[in-house]
C-alpha positions in Angstrom: 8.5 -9.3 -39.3 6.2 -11.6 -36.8 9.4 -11.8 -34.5 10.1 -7.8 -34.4 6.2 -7.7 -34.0 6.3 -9.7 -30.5 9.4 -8.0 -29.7 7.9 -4.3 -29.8 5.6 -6.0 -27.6 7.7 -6.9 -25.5 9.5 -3.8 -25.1 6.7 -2.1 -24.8 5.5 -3.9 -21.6 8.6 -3.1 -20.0 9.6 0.0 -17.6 11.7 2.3 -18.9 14.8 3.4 -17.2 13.4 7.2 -17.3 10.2 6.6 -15.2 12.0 3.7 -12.9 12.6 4.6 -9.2 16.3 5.2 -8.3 18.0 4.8 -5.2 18.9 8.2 -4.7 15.6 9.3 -5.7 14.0 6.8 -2.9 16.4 8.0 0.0 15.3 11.8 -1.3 11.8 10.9 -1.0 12.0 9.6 2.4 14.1 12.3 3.3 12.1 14.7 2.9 9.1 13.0 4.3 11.2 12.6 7.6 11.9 16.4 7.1 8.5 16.9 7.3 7.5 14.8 9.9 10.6 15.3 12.2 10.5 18.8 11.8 6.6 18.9 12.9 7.6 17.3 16.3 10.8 19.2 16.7 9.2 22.6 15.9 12.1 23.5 13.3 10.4 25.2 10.9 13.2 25.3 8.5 13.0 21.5 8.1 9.6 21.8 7.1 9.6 24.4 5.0 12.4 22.7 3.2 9.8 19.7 2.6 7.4 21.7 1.2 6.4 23.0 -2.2 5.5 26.6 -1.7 2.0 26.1 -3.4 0.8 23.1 -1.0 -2.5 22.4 0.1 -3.1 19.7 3.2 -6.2 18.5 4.1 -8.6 16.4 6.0 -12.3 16.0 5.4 -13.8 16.4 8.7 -17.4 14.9 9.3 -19.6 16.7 12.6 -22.0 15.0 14.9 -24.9 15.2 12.2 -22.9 13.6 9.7 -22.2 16.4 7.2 -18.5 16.5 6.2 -16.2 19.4 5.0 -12.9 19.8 4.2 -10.0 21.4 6.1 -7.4 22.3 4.3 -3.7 24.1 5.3 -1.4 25.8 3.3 2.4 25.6 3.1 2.8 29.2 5.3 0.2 27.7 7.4 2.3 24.8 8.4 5.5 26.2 9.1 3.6 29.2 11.0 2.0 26.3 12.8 5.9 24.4 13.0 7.5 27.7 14.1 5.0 27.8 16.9 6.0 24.5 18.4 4.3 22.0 16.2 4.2 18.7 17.6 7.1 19.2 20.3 4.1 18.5 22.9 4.0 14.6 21.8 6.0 12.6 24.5 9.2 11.1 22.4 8.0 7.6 22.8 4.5 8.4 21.0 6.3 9.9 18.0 5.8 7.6 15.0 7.5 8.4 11.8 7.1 5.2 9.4 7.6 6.2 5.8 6.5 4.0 3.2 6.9 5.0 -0.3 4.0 3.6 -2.4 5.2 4.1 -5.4 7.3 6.0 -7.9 7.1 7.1 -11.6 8.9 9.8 -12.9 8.8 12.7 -11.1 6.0 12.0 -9.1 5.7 9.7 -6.2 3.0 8.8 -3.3 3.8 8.3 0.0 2.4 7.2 3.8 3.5 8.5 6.7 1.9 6.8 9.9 2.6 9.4 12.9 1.7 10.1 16.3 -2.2 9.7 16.0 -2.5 10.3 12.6 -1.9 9.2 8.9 -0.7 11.4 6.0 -0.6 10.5 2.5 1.2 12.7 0.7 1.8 13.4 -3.1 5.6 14.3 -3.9 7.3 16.0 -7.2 10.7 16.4 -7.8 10.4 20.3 -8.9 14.0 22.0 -9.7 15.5 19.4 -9.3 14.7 17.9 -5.8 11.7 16.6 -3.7 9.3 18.2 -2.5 5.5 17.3 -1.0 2.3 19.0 -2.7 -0.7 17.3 -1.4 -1.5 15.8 1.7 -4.9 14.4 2.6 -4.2 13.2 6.3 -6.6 10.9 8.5 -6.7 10.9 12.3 -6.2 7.3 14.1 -10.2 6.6 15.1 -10.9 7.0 18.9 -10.0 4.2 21.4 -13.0 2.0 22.7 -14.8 4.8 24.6 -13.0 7.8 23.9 -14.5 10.7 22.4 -12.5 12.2 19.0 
């Protein structure tokens, strides 16, 4: 009994195969934050659409010159509007960072960094019908340069 005690214990302590990350599910994920990214700098809308869950909220909180913060946020529609206008395609090639790094995985849900051009997003990603897709961002501009003004 003491021996199938310690080895429910075991067991227990152990990840399941259900909630462990896959291969494909880690080339999905960072496929679709490249879609995301890629598609902001290349003004395809349809890439970042595809990235996006339809309910999606992005945001940033934003702090003014007395120190008071708010929040911006963006929708899904706002961001391919925003894609479909151009996007990033204004960011000189050489400037356009796209470094995924999946931070981690569990089920259906996984988190995610994206360092870009002159900003960082962290996103929150759910596999919904089947594939991918982000549904929060909170995003973070790169601070101002010794003397530069933000």
């Amino acid at each position: 009994m003491r021996r199938m005690m310690i080895l429910l214990v075991v067991l227990a302590g152990m990840p399941t195969l259900a909630t462990a990350q896959s291969a494909a599910d880690s080339a999905a994920i960072r496929a679709t934050a490249l879609d995301y990214i890629e598609g902001w700098y290349t003004g395809d809308p349809a890439r970042m659409e595809r990235a996006l869950h339809p309910e999606l909220a992005k945001r940033i909180v934003e702090t003014d010159s007395r120190g008071r913060s708010r929040l911006g946020q963006q929708s899904a529609m706002t961001l391919v509007t925003n894609t479909r206008r151009g996007g990033g395609a204004d960011i000189p090639a050489d400037q356009r960072k796209r470094d995924v790094r999946i931070l981690d995985v569990y089920g259906n849900a996984a988190s995610v960094r994206v360092q870009a051009a002159t900003w960082v997003d962290y996103m929150h990603v759910a596999k919904s019908n089947g594939r991918w897709v982000i549904v929060n961002v909170l995003w973070e501009l790169d601070p101002p340069a010794a003397g530069a003004t933000r």
